[in-house]
LUMDRENLUM-21485 format. One record per residue: x, y, z of N, C-alpha, C in turn. Coordinates in Angstrom, 3 decimals, m for minus. Each point is the difference from the previous one (the first is absolute). Layout:
N
<node n_east="X" n_north="Y" n_up="Z" ca_east="X" ca_north="Y" ca_up="Z" c_east="X" c_north="Y" c_up="Z"/>
...
END
This chain:
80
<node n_east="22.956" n_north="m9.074" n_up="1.301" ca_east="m0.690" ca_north="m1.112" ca_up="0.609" c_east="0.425" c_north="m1.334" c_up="m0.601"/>
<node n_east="0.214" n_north="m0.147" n_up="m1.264" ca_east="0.542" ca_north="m1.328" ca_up="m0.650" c_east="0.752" c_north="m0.007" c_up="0.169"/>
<node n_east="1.538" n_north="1.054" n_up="0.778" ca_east="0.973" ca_north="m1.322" ca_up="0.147" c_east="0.453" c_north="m0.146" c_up="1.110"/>
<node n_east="m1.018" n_north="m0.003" n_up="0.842" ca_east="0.043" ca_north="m0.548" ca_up="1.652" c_east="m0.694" c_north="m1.218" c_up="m0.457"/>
<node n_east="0.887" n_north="m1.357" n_up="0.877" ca_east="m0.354" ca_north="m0.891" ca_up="0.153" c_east="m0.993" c_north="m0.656" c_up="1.181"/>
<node n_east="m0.579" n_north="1.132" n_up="0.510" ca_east="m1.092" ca_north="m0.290" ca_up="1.152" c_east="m1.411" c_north="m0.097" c_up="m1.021"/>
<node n_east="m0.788" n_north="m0.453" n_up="0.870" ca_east="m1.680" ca_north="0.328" ca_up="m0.898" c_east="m0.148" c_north="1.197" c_up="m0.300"/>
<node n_east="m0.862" n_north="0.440" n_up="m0.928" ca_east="m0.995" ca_north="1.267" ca_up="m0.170" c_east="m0.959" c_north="m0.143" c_up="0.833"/>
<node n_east="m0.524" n_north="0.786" n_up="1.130" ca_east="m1.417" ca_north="0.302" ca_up="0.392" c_east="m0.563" c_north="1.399" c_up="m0.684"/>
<node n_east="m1.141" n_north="m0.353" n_up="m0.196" ca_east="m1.205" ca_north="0.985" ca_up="0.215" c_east="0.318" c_north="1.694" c_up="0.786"/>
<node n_east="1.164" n_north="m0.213" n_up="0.873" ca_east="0.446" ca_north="1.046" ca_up="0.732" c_east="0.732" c_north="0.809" c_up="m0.509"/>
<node n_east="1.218" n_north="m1.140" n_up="m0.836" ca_east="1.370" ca_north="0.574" ca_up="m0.665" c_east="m0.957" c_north="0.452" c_up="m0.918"/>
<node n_east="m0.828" n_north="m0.417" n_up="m1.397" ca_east="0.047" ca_north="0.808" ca_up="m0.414" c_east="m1.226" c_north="1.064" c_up="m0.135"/>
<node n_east="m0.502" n_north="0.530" n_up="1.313" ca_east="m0.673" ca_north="1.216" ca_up="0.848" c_east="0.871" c_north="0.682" c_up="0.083"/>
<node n_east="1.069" n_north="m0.381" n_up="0.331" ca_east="1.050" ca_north="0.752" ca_up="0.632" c_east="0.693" c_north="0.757" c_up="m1.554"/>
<node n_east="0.269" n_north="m0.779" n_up="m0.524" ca_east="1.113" ca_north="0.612" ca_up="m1.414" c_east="m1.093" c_north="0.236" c_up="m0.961"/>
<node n_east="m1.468" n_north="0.553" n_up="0.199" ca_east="m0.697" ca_north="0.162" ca_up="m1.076" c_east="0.159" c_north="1.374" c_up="1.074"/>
<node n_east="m0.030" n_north="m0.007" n_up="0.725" ca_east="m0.659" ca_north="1.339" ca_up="1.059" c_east="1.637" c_north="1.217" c_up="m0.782"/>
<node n_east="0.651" n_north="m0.569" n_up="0.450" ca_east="1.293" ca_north="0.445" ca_up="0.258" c_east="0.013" c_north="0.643" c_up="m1.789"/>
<node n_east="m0.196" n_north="m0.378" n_up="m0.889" ca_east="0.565" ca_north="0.338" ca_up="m1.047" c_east="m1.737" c_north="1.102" c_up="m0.792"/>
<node n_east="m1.104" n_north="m0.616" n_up="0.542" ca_east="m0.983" ca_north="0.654" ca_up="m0.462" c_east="m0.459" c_north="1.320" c_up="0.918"/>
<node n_east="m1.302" n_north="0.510" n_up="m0.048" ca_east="m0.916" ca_north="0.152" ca_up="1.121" c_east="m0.943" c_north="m0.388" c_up="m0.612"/>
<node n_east="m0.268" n_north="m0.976" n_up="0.770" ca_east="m1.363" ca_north="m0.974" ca_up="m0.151" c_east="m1.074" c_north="m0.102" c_up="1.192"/>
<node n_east="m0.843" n_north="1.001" n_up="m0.406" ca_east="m0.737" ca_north="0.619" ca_up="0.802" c_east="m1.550" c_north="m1.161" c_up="0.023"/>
<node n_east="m0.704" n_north="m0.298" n_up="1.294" ca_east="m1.213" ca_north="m0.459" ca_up="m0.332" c_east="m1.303" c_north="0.892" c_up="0.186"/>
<node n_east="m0.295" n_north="0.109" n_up="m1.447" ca_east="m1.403" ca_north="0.949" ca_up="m0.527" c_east="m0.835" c_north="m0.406" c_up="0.539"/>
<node n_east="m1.166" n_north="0.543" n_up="0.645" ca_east="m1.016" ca_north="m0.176" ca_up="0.342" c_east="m1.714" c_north="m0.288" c_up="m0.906"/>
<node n_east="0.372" n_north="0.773" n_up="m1.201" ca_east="m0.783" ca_north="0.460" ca_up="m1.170" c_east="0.584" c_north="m0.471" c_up="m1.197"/>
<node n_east="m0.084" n_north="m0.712" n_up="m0.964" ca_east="0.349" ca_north="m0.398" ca_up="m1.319" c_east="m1.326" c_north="0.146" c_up="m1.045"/>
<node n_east="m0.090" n_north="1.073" n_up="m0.851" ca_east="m0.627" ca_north="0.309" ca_up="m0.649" c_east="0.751" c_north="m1.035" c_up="m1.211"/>
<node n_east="m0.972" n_north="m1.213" n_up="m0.627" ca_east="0.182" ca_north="m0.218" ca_up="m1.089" c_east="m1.255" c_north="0.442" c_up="m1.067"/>
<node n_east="1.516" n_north="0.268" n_up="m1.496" ca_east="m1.020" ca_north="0.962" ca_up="m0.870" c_east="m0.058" c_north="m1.020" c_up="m1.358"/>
<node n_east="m1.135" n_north="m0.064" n_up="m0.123" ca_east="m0.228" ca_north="m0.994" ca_up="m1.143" c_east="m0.306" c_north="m1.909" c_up="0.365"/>
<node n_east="m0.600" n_north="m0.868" n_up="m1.132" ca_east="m0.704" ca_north="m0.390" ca_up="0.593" c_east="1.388" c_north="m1.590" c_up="0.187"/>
<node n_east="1.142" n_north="m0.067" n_up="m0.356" ca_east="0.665" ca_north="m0.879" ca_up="m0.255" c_east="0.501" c_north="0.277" c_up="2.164"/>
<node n_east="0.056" n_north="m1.095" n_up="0.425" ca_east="0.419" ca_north="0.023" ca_up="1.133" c_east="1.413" c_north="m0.016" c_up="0.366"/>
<node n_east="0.465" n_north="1.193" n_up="0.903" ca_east="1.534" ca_north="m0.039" ca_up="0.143" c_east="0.847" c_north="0.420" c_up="1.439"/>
<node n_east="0.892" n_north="m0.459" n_up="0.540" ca_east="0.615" ca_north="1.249" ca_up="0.983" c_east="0.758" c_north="0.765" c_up="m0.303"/>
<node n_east="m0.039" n_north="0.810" n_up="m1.321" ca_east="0.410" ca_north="1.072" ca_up="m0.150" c_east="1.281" c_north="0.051" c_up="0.882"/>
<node n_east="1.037" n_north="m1.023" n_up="m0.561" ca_east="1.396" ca_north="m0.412" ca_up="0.032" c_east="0.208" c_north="0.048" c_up="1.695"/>
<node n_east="m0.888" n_north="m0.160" n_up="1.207" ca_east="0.267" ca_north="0.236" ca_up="0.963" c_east="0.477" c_north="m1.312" c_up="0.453"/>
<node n_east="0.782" n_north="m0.641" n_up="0.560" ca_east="0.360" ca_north="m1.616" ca_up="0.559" c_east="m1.422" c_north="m0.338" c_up="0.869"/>
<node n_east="m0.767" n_north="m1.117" n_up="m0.287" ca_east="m0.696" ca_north="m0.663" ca_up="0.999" c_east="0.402" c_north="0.263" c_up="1.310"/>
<node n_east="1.174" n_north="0.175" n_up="0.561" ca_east="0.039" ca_north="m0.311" ca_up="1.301" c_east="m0.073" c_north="1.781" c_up="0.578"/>
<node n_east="m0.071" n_north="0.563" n_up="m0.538" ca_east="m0.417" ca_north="1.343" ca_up="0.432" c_east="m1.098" c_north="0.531" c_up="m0.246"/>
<node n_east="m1.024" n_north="m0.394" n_up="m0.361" ca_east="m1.647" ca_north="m0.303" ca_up="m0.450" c_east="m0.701" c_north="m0.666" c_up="0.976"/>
<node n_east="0.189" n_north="m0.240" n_up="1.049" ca_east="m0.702" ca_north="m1.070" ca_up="0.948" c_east="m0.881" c_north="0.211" c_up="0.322"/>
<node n_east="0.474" n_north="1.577" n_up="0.724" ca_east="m1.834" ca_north="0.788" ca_up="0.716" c_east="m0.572" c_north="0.691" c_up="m0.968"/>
<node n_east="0.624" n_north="0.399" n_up="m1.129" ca_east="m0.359" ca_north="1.054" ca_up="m1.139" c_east="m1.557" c_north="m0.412" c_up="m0.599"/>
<node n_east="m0.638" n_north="0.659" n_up="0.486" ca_east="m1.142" ca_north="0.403" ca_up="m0.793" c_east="m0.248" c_north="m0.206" c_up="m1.544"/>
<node n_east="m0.601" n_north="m0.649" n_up="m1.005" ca_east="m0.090" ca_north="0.026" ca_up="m1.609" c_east="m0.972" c_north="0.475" c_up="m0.372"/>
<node n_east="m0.104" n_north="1.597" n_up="m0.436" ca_east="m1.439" ca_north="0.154" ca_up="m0.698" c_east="0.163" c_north="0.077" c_up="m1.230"/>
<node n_east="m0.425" n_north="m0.731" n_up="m0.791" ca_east="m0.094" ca_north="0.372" ca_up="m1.423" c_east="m1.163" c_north="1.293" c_up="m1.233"/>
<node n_east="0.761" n_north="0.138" n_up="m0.701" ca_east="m0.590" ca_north="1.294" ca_up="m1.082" c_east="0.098" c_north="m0.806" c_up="m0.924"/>
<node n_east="m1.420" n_north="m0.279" n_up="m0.082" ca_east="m0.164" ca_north="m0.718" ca_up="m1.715" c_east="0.267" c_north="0.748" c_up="m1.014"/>
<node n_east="m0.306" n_north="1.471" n_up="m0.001" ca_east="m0.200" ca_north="0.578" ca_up="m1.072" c_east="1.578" c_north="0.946" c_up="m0.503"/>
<node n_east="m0.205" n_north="m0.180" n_up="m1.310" ca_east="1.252" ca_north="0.874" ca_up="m0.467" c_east="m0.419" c_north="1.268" c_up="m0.479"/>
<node n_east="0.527" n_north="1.214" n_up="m0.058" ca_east="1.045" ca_north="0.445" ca_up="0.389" c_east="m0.283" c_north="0.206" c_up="1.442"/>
<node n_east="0.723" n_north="m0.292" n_up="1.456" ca_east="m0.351" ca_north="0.418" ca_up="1.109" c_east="0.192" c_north="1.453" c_up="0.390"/>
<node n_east="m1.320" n_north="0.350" n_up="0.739" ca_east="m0.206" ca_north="1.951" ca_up="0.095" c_east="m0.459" c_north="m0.001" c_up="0.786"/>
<node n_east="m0.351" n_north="1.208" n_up="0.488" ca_east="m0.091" ca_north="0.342" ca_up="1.260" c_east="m1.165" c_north="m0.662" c_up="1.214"/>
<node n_east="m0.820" n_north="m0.029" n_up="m0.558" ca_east="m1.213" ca_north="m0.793" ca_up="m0.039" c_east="0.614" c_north="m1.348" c_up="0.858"/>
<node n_east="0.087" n_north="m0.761" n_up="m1.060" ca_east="0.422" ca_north="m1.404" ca_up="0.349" c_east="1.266" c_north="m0.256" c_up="1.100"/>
<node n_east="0.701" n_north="1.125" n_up="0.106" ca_east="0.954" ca_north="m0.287" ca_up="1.340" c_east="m0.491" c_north="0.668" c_up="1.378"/>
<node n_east="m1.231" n_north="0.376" n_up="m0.249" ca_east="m0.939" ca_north="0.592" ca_up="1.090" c_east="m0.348" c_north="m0.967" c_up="0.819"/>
<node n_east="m0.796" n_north="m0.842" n_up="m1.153" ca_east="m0.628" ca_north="m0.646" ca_up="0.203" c_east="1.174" c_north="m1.369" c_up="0.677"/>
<node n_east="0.917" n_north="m0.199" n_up="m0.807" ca_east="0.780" ca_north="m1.133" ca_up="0.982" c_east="0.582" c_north="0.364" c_up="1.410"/>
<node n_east="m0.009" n_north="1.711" n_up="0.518" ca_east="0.089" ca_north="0.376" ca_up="1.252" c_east="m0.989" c_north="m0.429" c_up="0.641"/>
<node n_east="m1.019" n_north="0.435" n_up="m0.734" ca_east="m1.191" ca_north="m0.427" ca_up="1.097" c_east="m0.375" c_north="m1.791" c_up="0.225"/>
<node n_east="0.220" n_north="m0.521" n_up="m0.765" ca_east="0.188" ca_north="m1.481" ca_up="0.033" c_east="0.502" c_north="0.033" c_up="0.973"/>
<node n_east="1.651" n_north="0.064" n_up="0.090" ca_east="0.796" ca_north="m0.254" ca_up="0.712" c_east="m0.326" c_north="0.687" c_up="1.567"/>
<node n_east="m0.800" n_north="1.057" n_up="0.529" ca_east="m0.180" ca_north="0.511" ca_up="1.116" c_east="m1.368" c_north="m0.676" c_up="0.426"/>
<node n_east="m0.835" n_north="m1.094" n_up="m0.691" ca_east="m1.162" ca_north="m0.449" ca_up="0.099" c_east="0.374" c_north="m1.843" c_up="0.932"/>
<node n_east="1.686" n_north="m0.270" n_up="m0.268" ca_east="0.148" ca_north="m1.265" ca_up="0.217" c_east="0.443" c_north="0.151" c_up="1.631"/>
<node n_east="m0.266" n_north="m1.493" n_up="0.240" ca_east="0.431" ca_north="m0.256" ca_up="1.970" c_east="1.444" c_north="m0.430" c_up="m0.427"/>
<node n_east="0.892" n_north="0.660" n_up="0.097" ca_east="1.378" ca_north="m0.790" ca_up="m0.065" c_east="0.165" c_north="m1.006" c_up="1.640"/>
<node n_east="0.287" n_north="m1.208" n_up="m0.295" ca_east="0.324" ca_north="m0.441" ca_up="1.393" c_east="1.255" c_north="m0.706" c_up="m0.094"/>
<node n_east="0.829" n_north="0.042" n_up="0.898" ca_east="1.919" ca_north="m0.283" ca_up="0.004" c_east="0.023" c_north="m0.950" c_up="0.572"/>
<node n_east="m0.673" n_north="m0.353" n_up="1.026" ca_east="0.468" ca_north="m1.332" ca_up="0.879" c_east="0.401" c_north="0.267" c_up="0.885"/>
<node n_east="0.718" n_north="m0.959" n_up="1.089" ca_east="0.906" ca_north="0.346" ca_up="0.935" c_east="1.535" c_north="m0.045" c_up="m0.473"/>
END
């Protein structure tokens, strides 16, 4: 991408992140602990993704139950 002398869009690099990763968009992001993070995912593949957080450490079984059921309790809405 840097050594084309055209612009960078937003597209190109969709396009050459796609191409070299799989960069999938999660629906569910379980964060664990109380420091806030995307768990190395790029912002731009986080858009519709869901954030439930697990305060508590060590995370067990319990507590990822419980962020299913969070997560099956919310109205996801997309837009047009």
């Amino acid at each position: 991408l840097s050594t084309s002398k055209d612009p960078v869009t937003t597209n190109d690099i969709t396009a050459h992140l796609a191409s070299k990763f799989s960069l999938l968009e999660p629906e569910l992001l379980i964060q664990v602990g109380a420091i806030p993070s995307l768990s190395g995912y790029p912002p731009w593949c986080l858009r519709v993704t869901e954030i439930v957080p697990v305060r508590s450490l060590p995370c067990n079984r319990f507590a990822f139950e419980e962020c299913l059921e969070a997560f099956n309790k919310r109205d996801i809405r997309l837009g047009k």
